[in-house]
MINU-165336 format. One record per atom (N, C-alpha, C): residue in one letter; x, y, z. Coordinates in steps of 0.001 Angstrom, whole numbers, plus 500000, padded with zeros to 6 digits. Layout:
N
aXYZ
...
***
This chain:
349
x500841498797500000
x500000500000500000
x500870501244500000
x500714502073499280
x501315503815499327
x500321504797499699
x501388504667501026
x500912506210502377
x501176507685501363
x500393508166501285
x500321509655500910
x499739510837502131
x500482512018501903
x499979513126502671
x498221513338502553
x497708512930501504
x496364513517501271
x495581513364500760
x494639512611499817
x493709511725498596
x492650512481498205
x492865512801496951
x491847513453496337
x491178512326495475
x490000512412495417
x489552511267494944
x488384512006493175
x489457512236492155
x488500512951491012
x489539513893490776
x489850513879489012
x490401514744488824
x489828515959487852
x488888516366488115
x488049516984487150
x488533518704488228
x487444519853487795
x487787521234488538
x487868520971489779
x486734519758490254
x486677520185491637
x488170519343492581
x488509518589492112
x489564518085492354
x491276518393492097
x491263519295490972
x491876520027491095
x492386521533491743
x491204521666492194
x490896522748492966
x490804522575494516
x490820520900494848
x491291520468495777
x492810520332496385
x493351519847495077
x494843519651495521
x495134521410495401
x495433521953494740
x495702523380495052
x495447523829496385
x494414524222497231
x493918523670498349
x495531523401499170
x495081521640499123
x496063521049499838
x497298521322499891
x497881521858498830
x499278522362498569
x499670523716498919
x498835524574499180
x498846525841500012
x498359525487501133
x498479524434501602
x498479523967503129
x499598522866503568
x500432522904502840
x501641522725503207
x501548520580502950
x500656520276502629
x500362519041502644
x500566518692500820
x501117517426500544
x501487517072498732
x500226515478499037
x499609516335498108
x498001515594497797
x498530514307496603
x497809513413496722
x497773512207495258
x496501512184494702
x496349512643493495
x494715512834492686
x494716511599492159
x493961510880492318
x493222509223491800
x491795509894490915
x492288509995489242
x491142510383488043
x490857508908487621
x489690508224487358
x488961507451486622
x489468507858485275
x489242508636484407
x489336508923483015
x491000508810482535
x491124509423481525
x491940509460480744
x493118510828481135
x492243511421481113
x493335512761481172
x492275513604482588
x493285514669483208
x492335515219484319
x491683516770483753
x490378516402483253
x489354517279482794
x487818516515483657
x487624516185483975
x486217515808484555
x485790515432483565
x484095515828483548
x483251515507482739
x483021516313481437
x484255517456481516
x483470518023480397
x483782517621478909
x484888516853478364
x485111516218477542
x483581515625477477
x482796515018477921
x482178514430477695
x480543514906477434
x480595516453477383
x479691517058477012
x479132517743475763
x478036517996475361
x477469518509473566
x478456519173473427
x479054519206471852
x479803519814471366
x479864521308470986
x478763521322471574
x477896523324471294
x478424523948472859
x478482523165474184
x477930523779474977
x478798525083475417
x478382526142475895
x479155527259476192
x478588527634477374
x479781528401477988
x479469528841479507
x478536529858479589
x477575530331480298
x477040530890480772
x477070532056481543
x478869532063482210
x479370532613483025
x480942533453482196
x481311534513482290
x482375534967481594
x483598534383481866
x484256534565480876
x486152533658481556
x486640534670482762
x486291536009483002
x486739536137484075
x486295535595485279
x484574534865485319
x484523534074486545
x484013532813486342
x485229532403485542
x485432530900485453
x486674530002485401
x487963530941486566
x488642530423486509
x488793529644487973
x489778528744487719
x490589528135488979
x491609529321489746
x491426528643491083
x492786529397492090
x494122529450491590
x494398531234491103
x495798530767490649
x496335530936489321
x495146530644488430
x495104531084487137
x494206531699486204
x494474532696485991
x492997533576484809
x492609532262483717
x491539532730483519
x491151531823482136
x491705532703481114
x492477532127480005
x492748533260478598
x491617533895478083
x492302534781477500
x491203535501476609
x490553536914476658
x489840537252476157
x489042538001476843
x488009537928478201
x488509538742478990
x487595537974479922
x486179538255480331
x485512538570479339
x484027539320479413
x483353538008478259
x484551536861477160
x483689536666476854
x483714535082477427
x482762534412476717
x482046533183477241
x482276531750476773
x483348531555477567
x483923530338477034
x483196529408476892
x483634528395475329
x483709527151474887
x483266525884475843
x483031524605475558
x483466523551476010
x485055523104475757
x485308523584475215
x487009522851474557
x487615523712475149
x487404525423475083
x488412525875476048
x488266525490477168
x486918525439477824
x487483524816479510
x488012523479479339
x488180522647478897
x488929521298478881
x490318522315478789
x491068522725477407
x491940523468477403
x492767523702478878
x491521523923479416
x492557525488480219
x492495524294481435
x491678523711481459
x492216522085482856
x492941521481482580
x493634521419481351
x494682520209481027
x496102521486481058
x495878522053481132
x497020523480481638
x497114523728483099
x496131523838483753
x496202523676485183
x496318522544485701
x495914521390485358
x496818520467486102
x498652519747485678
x499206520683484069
x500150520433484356
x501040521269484970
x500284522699485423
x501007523272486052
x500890523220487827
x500167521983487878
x499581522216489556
x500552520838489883
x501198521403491135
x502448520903491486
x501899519877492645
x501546518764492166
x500401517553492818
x500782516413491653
x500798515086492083
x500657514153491647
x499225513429490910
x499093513500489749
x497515513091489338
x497847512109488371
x497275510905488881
x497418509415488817
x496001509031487651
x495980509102486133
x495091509012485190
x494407507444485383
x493508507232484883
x493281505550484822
x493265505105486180
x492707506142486969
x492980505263488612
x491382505446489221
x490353504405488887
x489232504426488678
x488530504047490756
x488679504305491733
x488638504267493459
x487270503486492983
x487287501951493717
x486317501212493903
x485671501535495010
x486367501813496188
x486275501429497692
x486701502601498638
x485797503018499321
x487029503947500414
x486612503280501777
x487727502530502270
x487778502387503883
x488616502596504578
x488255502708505685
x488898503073507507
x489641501634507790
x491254502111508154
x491852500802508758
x492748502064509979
x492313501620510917
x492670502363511883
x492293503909511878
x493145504690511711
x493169506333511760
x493559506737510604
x493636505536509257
x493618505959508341
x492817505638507118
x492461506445505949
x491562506236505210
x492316505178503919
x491715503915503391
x492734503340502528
x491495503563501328
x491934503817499808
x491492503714498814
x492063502353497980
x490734501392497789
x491157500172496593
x490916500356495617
x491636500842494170
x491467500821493216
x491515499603492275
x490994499877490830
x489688499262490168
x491313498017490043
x492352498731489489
x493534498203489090
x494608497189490166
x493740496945491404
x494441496444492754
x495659497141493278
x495736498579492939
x496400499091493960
x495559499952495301
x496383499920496143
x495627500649497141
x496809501665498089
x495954502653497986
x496620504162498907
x495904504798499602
x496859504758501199
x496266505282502135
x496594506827502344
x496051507017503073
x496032508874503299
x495322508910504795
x495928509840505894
x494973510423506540
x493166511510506562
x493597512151505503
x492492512662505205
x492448512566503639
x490558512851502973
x490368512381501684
x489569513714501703
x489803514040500325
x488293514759499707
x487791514636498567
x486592513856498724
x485786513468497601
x485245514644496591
x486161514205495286
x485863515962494859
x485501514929493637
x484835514507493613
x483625513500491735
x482845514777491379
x482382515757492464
x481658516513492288
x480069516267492019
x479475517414491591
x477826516674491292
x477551516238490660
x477970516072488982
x477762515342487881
x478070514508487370
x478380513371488142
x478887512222488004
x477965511049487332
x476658511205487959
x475811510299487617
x474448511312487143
x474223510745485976
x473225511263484676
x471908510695485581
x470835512294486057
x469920511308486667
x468477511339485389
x467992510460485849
x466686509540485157
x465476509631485655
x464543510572485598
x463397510910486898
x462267509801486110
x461707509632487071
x460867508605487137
x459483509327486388
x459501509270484646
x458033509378484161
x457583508043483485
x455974508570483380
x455067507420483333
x455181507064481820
x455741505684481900
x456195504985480269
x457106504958479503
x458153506212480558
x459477506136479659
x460030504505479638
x459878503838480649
x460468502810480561
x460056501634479328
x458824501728478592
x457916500927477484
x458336502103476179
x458828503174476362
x458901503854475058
x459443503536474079
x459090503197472846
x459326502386471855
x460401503221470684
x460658504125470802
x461602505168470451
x462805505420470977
x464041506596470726
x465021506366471322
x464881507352472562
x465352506608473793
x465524507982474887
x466899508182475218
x467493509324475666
x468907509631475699
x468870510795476861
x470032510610477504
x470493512011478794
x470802512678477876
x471032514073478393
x471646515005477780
x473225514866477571
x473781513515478695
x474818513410478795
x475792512697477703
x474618512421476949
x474537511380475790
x474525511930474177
x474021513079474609
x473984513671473053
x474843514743472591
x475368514608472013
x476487515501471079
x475966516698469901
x475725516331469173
x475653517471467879
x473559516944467559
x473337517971466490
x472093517857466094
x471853517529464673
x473087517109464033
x472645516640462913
x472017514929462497
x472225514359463467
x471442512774463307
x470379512673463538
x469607513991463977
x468402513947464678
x467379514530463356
x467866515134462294
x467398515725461265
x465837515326460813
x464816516440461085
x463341515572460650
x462611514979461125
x463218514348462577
x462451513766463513
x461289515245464394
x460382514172465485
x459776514908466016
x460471514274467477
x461197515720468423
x461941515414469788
x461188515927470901
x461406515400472270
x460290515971473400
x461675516335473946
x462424517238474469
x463698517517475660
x463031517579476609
x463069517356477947
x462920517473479064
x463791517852479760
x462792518752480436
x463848520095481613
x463752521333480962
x464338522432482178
x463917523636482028
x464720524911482213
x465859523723482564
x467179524349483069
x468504525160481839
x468870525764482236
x470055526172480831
x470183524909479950
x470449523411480049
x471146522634479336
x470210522724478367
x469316522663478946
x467480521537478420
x467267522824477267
x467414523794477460
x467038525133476821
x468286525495475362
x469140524827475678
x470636525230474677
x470135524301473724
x470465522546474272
x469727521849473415
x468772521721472514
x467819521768473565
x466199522103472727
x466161523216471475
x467176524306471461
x467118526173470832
x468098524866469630
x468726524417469672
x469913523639468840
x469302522779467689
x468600521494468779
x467814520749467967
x466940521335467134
x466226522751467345
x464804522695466653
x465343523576465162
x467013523566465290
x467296523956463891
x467419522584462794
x467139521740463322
x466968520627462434
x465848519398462490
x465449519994463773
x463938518843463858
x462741519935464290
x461514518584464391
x460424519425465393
x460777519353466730
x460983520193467686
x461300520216469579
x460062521035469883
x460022520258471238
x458892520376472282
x459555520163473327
x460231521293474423
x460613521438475469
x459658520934476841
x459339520125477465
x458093519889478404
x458916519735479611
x458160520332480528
x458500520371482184
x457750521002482886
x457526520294484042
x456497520420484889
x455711521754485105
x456824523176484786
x456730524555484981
x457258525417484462
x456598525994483527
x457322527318482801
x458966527377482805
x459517527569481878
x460683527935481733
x460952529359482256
x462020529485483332
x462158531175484006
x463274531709483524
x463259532702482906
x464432533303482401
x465173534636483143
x466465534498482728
x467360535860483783
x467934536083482697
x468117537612482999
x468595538261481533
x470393538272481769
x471260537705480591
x472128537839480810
x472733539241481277
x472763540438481231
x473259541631481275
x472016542024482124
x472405543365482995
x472085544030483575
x472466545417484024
x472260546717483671
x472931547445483064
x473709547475482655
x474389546628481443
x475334546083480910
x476212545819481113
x476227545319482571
x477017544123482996
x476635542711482970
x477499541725482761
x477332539984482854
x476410539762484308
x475720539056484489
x474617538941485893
x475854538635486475
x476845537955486231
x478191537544487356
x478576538415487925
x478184539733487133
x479819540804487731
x478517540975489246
x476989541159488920
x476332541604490302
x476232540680491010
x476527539081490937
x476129538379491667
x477383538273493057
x478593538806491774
x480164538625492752
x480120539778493909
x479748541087492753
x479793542421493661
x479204542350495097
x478051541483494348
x477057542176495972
x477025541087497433
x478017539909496958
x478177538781498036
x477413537973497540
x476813537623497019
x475650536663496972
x476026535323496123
x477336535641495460
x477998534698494724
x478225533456495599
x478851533913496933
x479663533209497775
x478931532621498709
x478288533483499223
x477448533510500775
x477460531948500911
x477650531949502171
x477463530200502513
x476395530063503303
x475066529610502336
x474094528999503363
x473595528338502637
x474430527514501978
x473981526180501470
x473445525033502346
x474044525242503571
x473512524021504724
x471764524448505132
x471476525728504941
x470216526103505190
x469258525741503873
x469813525225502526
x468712525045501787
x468491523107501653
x467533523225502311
x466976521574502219
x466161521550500500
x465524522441500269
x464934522098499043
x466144523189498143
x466788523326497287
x467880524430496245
x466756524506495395
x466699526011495437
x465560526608494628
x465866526243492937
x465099526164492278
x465058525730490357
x465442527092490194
x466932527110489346
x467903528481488531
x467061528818487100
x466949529694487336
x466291530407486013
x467520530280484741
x466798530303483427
x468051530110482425
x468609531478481867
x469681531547482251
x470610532482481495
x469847532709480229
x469904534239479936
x469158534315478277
x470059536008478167
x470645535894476921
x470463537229476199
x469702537778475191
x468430536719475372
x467279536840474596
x466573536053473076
x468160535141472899
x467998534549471814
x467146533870472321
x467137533270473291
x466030531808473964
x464665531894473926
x464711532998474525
x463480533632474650
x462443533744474008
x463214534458472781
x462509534696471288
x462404533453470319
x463418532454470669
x463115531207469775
x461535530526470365
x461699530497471828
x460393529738472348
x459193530807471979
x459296531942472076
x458297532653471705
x457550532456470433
x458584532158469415
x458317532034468263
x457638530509467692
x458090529375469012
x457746528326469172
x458332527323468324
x459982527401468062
x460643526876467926
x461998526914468416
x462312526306470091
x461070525111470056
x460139525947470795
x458852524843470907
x457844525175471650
x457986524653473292
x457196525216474096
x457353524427475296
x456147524269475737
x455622522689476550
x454422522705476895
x454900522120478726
x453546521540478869
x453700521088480838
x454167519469480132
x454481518982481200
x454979517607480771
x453910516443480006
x454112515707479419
x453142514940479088
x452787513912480138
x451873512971479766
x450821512699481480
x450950511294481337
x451495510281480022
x451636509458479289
x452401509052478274
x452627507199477748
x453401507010477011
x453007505499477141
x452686505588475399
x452199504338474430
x452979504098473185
x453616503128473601
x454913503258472461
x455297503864471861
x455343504659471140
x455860505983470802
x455251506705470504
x454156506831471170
x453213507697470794
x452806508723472599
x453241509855472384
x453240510930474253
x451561511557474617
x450903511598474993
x449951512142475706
x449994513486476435
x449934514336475785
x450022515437476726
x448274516098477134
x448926516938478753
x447776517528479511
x446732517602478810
x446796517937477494
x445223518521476993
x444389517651476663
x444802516117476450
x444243514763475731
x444899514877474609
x445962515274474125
x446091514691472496
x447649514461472871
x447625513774471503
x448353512009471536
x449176512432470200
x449958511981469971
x451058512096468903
x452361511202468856
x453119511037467564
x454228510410467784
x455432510726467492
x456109510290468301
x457417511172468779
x459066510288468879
x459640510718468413
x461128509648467657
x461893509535468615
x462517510969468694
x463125510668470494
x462978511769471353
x463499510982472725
x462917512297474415
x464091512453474597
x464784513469474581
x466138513945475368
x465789514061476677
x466598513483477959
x466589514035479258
x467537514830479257
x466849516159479502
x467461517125480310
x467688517459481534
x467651516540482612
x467130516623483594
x467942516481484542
x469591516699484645
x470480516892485937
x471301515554485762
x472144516071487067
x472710515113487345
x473022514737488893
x473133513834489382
x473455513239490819
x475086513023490825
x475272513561492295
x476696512796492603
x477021511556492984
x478264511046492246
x478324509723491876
x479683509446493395
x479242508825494456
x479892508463496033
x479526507236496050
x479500506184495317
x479251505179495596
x480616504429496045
x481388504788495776
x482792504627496596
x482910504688497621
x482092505593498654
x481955505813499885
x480874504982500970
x480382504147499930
x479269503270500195
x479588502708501835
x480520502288502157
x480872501553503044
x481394502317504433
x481765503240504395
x482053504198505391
x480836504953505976
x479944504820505884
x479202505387506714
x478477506832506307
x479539507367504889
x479648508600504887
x478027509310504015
x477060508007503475
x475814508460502751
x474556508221503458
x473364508932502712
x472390508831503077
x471322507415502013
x470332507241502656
x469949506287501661
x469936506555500379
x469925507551499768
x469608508324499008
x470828508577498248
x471644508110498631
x473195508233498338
x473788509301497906
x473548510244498920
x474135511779498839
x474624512183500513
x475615512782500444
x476795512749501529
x475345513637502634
x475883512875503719
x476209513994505096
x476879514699505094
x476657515972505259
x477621516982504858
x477522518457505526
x478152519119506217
x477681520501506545
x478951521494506059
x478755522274504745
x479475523191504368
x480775522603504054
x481114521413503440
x481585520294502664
x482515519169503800
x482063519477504775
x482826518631505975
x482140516950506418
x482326516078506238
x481530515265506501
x481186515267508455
x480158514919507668
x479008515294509927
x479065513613510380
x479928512714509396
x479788511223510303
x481059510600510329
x481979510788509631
x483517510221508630
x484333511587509497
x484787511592510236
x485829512869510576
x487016512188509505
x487736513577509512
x488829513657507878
x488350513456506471
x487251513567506140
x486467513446504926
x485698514572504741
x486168515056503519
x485517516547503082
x485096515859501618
x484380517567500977
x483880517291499500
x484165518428499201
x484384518387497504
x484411519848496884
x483601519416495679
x482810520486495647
x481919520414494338
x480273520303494239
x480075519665494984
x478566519602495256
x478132520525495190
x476652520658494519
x476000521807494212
x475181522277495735
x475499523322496337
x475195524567497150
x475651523565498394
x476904522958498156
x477805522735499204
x477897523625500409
x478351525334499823
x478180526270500288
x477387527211500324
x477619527277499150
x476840528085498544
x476216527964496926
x476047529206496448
x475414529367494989
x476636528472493742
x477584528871494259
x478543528856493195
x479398527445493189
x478734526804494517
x479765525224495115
x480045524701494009
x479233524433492882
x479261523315491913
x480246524091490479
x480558525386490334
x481006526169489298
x482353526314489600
x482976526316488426
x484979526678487971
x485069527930489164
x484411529148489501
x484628529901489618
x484722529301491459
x483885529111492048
x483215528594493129
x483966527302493889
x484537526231493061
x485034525434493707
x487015525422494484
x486989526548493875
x488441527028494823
x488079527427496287
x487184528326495982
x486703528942497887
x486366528191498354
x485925526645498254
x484958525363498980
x486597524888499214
x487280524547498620
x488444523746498584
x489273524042499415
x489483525725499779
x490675526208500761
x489584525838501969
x488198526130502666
x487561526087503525
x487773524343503857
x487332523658503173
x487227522194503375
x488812521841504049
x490093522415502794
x491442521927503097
x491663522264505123
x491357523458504963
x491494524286506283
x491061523609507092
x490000523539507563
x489329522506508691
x489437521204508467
x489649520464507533
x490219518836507582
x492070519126508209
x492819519749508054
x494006520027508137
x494111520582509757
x493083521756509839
x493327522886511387
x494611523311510985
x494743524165509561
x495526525227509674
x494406526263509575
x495310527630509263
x494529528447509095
x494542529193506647
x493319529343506650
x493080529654505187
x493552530253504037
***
């Protein structure tokens, strides 16, 4: 077994933003990434998708994002600019090192990986983050639908979809990029339970970031106070807006039914439909932690302000409103990371 100062378990932002962290705390972290190279998940996202948020607040601790920083980075530049920060982040990150297992052997935490090695550490922080696992909400018939269904996590570009008739589900930025994407080459019908809410990108022509940073509200930590995290309105500089207005796509309430490929919506009418994109989130993937004590049935951490409340020496970085607003964002998961490093460690920040 190899004793290390520190185990980061994920090498995606939030894990890199961990060891940084750890390394301005005087402690030399070992990052254990599942994948290929240390970018997280976003390699693995639509080839359209773009940030929402400007490159000036979407960087890591330590380094600007290039560019201009007012405008709105890529998917490829943020991969880019993570495969630059972790070769400049002075931490060990171990590719292909997929953590089956995390257990307690004495006062220390041992990780078994997929490959039969295993490394112990006194303290861990589970930084998989929130999007690990593509979630699947439970509607009536998706499971008999005789058509294709797909996550969002699943779909790439919009040209295979050409001509079909698509239902996206969700209401959130993804569900809304997609859906505005697809309906340049098919029929889309956006459906979810409740109106799509929109926030205007600019505000006296500033990015909503620059007021959300200015006025505290970016940061504020009272993520432990929200049991229900309120539904985020979608970023719009109005293109969105005006496409649904125009009703391409269109958006209705969810449909109520499903007969082989044929959807039922609220009003009684029935139609047939090729494929359903889920738009619909994602869950954090801790099933590694299964055995420690450290989940709920529900398999989402005990957690207060990313500290585990049952596992002492077990933190998280990344989880959405960990802390706060921003826990789960490039910009956001450095301030979770020095707080978490700090109190797993008892130095000071």
């Amino acid at each position: 077994m190899t004793d290390v100062d520190a185990l980061v378990i994920g090498g995606g932002q939030s894990g890199l933003a961990a060891a940084h962290a750890l390394r301005r705390a005087g402690r030399v972290p070992v990052v254990l990434e599942t994948g290929p190279e240390p970018v997280g998940s976003w390699s693995s996202y639509y080839d359209s998708l773009t940030l929402f948020s400007p490159a000036r607040y979407s960087a890591l601790p330590g380094m600007a994002f290039p560019g201009d920083p007012w405008h709105y980075p890529h998917r490829d530049e943020v991969i880019d600019y993570l495969r630059r920060y972790a070769k400049n982040l002075d931490a060990e990150i171990r590719t292909g090192h997929r953590v089956e297992r995390i257990r307690r052997d004495g006062k220390r935490f041992v990780a078994d990986v997929h490959n039969g090695e295993t490394v112990g550490a006194p303290v861990v922080i589970a930084a998989t983050g929130a999007f690990g696992r593509p979630y699947r909400p439970n509607l009536p018939g998706l499971d008999s639908f005789t058509g294709t269904v797909l996550h969002a996590a699943d779909y790439r570009e919009p040209t295979g979809f050409a001509g079909q008739r698509i239902v996206v589900v969700g209401a959130a930025n993804s569900a809304v990029q997609i859906g505005a994407e697809l309906a340049g080459h098919a029929r889309v019908t956006l459906a979810a339970r409740h109106p799509i809410k929109f926030a205007p990108q600019l505000i006296l022509g500033r990015d909503v970031h620059f007021w959300s940073v200015a006025s505290g509200f970016d940061h504020l930590p009272i993520g432990h106070l929200m049991r229900n995290p309120p539904h985020m309105p979608v970023n719009d500089d109005g293109r969105y807006r005006r496409a649904i207005n125009a009703g391409n796509p269109d958006q209705r309430r969810m449909f109520t039914a499903i007969e082989g490929s044929r959807l039922t919506w609220p009003d009684g009418t029935r139609e047939h439909v090729d494929t359903i994109v889920l738009a619909t989130g994602y869950r954090p993937e801790l099933s590694y932690l299964d055995s420690t004590g450290a989940l709920g049935g529900n398999g989402l951490a005990y957690q207060k302000r990313g500290l585990s409340t049952t596992v002492p020496g077990l933190g998280y970085v990344g989880l959405e409103w960990q802390r706060s607003f921003a826990s789960a964002t490039l910009r956001g998961v450095g301030r979770d990371a020095r707080y978490v490093a700090a109190r797993l460690l008892r130095v000071r920040p």
